[in-house]
C-alpha positions, 0 to 999 in steps of 0.5 A, spaced: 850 333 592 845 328 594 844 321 591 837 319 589 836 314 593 832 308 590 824 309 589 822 301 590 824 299 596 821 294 601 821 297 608 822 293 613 815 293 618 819 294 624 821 301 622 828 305 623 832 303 629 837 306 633 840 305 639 846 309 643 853 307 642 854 305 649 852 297 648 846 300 645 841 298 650 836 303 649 833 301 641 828 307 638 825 307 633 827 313 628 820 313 624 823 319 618 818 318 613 814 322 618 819 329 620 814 334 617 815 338 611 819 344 613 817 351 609 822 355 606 824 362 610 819 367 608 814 362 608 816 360 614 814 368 616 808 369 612 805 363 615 806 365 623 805 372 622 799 371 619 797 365 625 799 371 629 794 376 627 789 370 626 790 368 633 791 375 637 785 381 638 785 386 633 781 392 636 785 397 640 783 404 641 788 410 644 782 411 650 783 404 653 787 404 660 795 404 657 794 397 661 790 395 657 794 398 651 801 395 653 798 388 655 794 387 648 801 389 643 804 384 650 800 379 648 802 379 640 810 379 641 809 373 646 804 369 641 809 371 635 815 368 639 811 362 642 810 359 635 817 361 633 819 357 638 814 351 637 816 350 630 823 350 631 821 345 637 818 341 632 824 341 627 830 339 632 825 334 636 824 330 629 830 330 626 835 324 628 842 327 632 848 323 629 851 322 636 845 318 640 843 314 634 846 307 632 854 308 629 851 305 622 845 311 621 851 316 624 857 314 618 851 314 613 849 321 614 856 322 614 856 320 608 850 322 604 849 330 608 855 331 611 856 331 618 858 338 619 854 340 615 848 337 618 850 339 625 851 347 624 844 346 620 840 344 626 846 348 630 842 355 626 835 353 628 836 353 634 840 358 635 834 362 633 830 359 636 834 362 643 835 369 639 827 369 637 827 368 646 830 373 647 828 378 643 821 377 646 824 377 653 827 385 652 821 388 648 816 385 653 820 389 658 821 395 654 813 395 652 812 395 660 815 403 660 811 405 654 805 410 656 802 411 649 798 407 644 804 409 639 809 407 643 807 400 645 805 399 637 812 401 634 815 396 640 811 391 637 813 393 630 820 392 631 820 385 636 816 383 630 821 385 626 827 383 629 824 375 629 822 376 622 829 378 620 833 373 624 829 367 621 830 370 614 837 368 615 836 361 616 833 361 609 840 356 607 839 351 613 832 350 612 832 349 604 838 345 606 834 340 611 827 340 608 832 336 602 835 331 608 828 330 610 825 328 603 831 324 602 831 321 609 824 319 606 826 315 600 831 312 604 830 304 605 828 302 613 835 298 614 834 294 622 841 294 625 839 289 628 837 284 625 839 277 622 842 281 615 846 278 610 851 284 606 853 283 598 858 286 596 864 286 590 866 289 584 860 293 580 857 288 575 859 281 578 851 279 580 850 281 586 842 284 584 841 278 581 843 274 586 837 278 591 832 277 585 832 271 586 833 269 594 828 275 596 822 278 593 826 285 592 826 288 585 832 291 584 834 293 577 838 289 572 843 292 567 849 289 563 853 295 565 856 298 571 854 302 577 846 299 575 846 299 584 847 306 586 845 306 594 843 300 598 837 296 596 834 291 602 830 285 601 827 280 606 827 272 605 825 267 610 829 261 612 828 257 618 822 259 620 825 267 621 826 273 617 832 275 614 834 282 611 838 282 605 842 288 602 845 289 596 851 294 596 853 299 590 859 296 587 866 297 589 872 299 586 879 298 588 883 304 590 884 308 597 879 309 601 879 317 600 878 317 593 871 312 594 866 317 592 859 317 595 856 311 592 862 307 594 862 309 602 855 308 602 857 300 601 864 301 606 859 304 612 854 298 611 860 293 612 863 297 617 857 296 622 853 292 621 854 284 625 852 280 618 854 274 614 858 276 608 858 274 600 863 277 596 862 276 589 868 274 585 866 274 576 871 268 574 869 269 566 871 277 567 864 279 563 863 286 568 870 289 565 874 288 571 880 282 570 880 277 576 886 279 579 883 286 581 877 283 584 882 279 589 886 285 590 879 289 593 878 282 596 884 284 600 884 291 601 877 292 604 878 284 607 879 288 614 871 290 614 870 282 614 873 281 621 869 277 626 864 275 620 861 269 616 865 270 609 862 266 603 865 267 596 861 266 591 864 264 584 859 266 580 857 267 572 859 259 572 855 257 566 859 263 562 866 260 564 867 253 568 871 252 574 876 248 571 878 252 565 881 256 570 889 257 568 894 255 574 895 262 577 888 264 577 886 259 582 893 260 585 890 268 586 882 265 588 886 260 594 890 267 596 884 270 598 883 264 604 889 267 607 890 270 614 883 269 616 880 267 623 875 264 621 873 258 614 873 262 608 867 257 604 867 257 596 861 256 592 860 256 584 853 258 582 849 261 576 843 267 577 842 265 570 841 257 571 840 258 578 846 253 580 848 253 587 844 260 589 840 256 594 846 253 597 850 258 598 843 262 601 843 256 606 850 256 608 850 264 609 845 263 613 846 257 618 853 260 620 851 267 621 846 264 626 851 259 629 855 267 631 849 270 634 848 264 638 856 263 640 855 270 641 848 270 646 852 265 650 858 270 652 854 275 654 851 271 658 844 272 655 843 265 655 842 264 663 837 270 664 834 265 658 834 259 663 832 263 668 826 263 665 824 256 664 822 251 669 826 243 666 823 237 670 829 233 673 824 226 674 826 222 668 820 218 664 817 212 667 820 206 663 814 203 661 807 208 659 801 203 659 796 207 655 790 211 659 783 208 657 777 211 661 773 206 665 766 209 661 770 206 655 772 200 659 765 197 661 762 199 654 767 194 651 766 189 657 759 189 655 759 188 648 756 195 646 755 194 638 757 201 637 764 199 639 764 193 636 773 193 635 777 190 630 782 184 631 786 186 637 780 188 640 780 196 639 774 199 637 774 199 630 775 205 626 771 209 621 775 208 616 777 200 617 770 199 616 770 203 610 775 199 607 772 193 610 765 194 606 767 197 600 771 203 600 770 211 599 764 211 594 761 205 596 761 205 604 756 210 608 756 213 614 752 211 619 751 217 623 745 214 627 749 209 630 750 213 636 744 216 637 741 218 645 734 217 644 728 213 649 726 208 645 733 204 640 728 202 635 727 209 633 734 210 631 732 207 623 724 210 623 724 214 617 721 221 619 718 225 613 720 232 611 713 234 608 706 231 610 699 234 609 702 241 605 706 243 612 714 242 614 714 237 619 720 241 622 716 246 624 711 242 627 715 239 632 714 241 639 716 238 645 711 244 648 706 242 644 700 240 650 702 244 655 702 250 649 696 248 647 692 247 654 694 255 654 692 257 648 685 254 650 684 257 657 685 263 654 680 262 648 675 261 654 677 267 658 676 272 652 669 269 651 667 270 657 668 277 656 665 277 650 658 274 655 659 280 659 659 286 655 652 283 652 648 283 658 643 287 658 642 292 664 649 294 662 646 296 655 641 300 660 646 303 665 650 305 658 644 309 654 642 313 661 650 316 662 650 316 654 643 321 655 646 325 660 653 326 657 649 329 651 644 335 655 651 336 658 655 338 652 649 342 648 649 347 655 656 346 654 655 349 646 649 353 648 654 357 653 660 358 648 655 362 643 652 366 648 659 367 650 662 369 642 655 373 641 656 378 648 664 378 646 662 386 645 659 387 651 666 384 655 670 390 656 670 396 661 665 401 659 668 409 656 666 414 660 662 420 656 666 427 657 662 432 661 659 436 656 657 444 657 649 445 656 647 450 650 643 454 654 649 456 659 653 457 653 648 461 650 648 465 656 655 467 657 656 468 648 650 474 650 654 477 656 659 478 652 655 481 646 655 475 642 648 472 638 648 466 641 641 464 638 646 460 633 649 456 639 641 453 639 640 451 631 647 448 631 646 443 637 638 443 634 642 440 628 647 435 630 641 432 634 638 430 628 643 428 625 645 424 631 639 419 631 641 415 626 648 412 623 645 413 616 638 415 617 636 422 612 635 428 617 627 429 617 626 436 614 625 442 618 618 443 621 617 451 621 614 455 616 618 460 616 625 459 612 630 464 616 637 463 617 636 458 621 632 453 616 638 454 612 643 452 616 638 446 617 637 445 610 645 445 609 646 439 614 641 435 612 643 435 605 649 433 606 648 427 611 643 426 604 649 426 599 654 421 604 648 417 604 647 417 597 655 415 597 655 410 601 649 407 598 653 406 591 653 398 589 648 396 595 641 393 594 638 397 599 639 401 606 638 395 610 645 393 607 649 399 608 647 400 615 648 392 615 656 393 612 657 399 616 656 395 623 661 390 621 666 395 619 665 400 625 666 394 629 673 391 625 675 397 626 674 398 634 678 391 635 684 393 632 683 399 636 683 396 641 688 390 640 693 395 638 694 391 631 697 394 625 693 395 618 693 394 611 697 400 612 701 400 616 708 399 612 714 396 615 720 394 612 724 388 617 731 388 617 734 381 618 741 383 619 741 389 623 748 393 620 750 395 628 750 386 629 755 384 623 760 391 621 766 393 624 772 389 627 772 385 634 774 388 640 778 384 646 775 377 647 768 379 642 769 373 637 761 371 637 759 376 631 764 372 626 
């Protein structure tokens, strides 16, 4: 399983930081908070099955060209592949490979994911990545023979099929890497490279304290073992430069093989990172663990201080003294200085009162900066430094007489009363002549001494800030003259122009153009009504259709056997009926009363009833006639405009169904 790393950490800014195993020249940044969240397989599928349908043509008809059919199911095996591929691009680009990162970064993995593990992970991805490839390559070529719609759509169905079932057996490896990208984001930015101070010792002798109190990390505290279960990291500033602090989970001593994953995590950070190490040494025994066991895993992992600054901290000093130890414990403390290449330093400090904790910080820090630099200057990074700068061989003059520049020199010469100098023939300074003439509080700033104007006597003038109600400030102008004589020049010109628009022949001149503009406008006018009253007149003449005369009518009618003496009373009537829209047809003047009268009587009472209708409501006849006009005129304007009436219904349709039904074609994206 995988420990919980800590919550509250202080990442270090510059990032994760990795570098090849050969002289770790090329550093990279390893930024893991940053891997994307990796899904689990069958969400995996939904997620690029549905993209491929978002993404692709959806309209295919079995009338197409089978090009046309071939390349559009082409086109949905090769986006399904595509996405696979970028995905799994996506996951092996972002997660670190344990043989090119940094040997620190590598054993810690090892530790905490298990490398072998770790690696056929990332082997499996890709894997399916190169079978999702080729499963794609073969169907695309298979899909080229196919001569039907169904054919090329079964091949479809299986190449996306096949995809689907090769990323679904990758459920395991994936579940097991999106655990290692949340715990990757958890973990504490540690910088390999940097200056590093490394806590280390039994569980319960310290350590936490320790970091509390010489860095601003807030690690937990408790009064029982294994409180720190995975690297902490704090950060501290000495000399003028950041220092990394880790405090280490505690260490027990037994075989390396029997360390559990807590334990390595602290063996690995020993292991590869060039720091100073302080090991904690509890001599009042309160964490549980008797001193001699403390000094037995002193020596059994002192192997992994090789090559670095040891310190040896005897803490817990305000519990138990130094002295109060017994002959043979401080025989044990003095055995853990044999056999080491470099000093083994000794220090007695408290976290509880705070003694010797500053101490031991300094002294870590000056001889882990001692080994950088003796260890810059054997790889020779020095001289490429010295390469870089230019030292001047001319030794310094031996006497440097003070610079003064002449502008300074003839005014001290002169007497100027602004350089007046003290004693020793110096300008005397502000503040001397503040302490001569009383003191701050009393003394006050001339702030005019050296003021640059024409006349020195208006140096001291008091100058009035409100005078007559107005800001003096405001007045103040050294253009005021030549402002003024402008703003005078240009009152005169505009009364000058004010003197010509007053002349009189100007007015004349002016009231004749007004007289033959407004006879100009009223013919203006006088047109537009003629215009608008002989509207009815401005079209093309109806021509009459040629009409038949009744006596030729009446002739053919009796050729043929027929009465045509009715043919004249019906043309006798409608005349009568004609010579007025809504006059009353003037009775029949023949005395006789045959059939003829009769047809008469029957028109002429029936234009006198539509008369009568038409009169309902009406004063007189004038009206009616007066009504009837302008309605037979409305009606002839839409008759000849083509307009619809008030009857005319029509229903628009504003979302024609043909526009926003069905399913797109290839390449119709507009109507969605």
């Amino acid at each position: 399983p995988i420990p919980a790393p800590p919550t509250s950490q202080r990442s270090f800014p510059g990032g994760w930081r990795a570098c090849s195993r050969s002289g770790f020249a090329a550093m990279a940044v390893y930024k893991f908070k940053e891997i994307q969240t990796i899904p689990p397989a069958k969400q995996l599928v939904d997620i690029v099955l549905s993209k491929t349908n978002r993404k692709t043509p959806t309209i295919v008809h079995p009338g197409f060209k089978i090009t046309r059919i071939r390349n559009f199911y082409m086109r949905k095996v090769k986006f399904c592949q595509t996405t696979y591929g970028e995905k799994f691009g996506k996951i092996l680009e972002d997660f670190p490979k344990i043989d090119d990162i940094h040997p620190f970064y590598a054993d810690l993995c090892n530790v905490l994911y298990d490398r072998d593990h770790y690696k056929l992970a990332l082997g499996q991805v890709n894997a399916t990545k190169k079978i999702i490839d080729s499963i794609a390559k073969d169907y695309v070529k298979m899909m080229k023979f196919a001569d039907s719609l169904y054919k090329c759509k079964m091949l479809k169905r299986a190449a996306l099929g096949r995809m689907c079932t090769s990323v679904k057996k990758l459920a395991g490896s994936l579940s097991y890497l999106e655990e290692v990208r949340q715990h990757l984001g958890r973990l504490p930015s540690i910088n390999p490279a940097t200056r590093t101070l490394i806590l280390t010792g039994y569980p319960n002798v310290g350590k936490s304290s320790f970091m509390n109190i010489v860095t601003n990390a807030n690690v937990d505290v408790q009064p029982y073992a294994f409180t720190t279960k995975s690297l902490f990291i704090g950060h501290l500033d000495y000399n003028y430069v950041r220092w990394q602090v880790i405090d280490t989970p505690g260490i027990l001593d037994h075989p390396l093989e029997d360390r559990n994953t807590i334990e390595m995590t602290a063996i690995t950070a020993l292991a590869h990172l060039p720091a100073a190490v302080l090991y904690f040494v509890d001599i009042s025994e309160m964490c549980g663990y008797p001193l001699p066991q403390q000094v037995a895993l002193f020596h059994s992992i002192k192997p992994l201080f090789r090559n670095r600054p040891l310190l040896i901290l005897l803490n817990k000093t305000d519990l138990r003294k130094l002295s109060e130890l017994s002959d043979e414990e401080k025989q044990l403390l003095d055995s853990m200085k044999d056999g080491s290449d470099e000093g083994v330093h000794f220090f007695e400090t408290s976290c509880a009162t705070k003694t010797g904790v500053d101490a031991a910080r300094s002294k870590a820090c000056d001889l882990l900066l001692e080994k950088r630099v003796e260890q810059k200057v054997k790889q020779g990074k020095a001289e490429t430094l010295k390469n870089r700068l230019h030292v001047v061989g001319k030794a310094p003059p031996a006497s440097r007489p003070p610079c003064i520049p002449d502008s300074v020199r003839n005014a001290k010469d002169g007497g100027d009363a602004a350089m007046g100098g003290n004693a020793d023939g110096g300008e005397m300074l502000e503040k001397e002549r503040m302490d001569l003439l009383g003191g701050a509080g009393v003394y006050s700033v001339d702030l005019w001494k050296r003021a640059q104007l024409e006349d020195p006597s208006w140096k001291y003038d008091v100058v009035p800030e409100i005078m007559d109600g107005h800001n003096i400030a405001d007045c103040v102008d050294p253009d005021i003259d030549r402002t003024l004589a402008m703003l005078e020049k240009e009152e005169e010109l505009l009364l000058k122009e004010a003197g010509l628009r007053d002349d009189d022949e100007v007015l004349r001149e002016f009231s004749k153009t007004q007289s033959v503009l407004d006879e100009l406008h009223s013919r203006m006018r006088q047109k537009r009504l003629e215009a608008r009253l002989a509207k009815n007149k401005n079209h093309a003449p109806t021509l009459r259709k040629g009409r038949k005369k009744a006596k030729d009518v009446e002739e053919k009618l009796e050729a043929q056997g027929k009465d045509g003496s009715k043919v004249r009373a019906r043309s006798a009537a409608k005349k009568v009926r004609g010579r007025s829209l809504l006059g009353k047809r003037k009775r029949d003047a023949t005395a006789d009363g045959g059939e003829e009268a009769g047809r008469a009587g029957s028109a002429a009472r029936a234009a006198s009833a539509r008369s009568k209708s038409r009169m309902k409501g009406l004063p007189s006849e004038a009206a009616a006639q007066t009504i009837e006009k302008q309605r037979r005129k409305r009606m002839r304007l839409h008759e000849k405009q083509g307009k619809k009436g008030e009857a005319d219904r029509h229903i628009p349709d504003l979302k024609p169904k043909h526009l926003y039904s069905g399913k797109r074609g290839i390449g119709k994206t507009d109507r969605r």
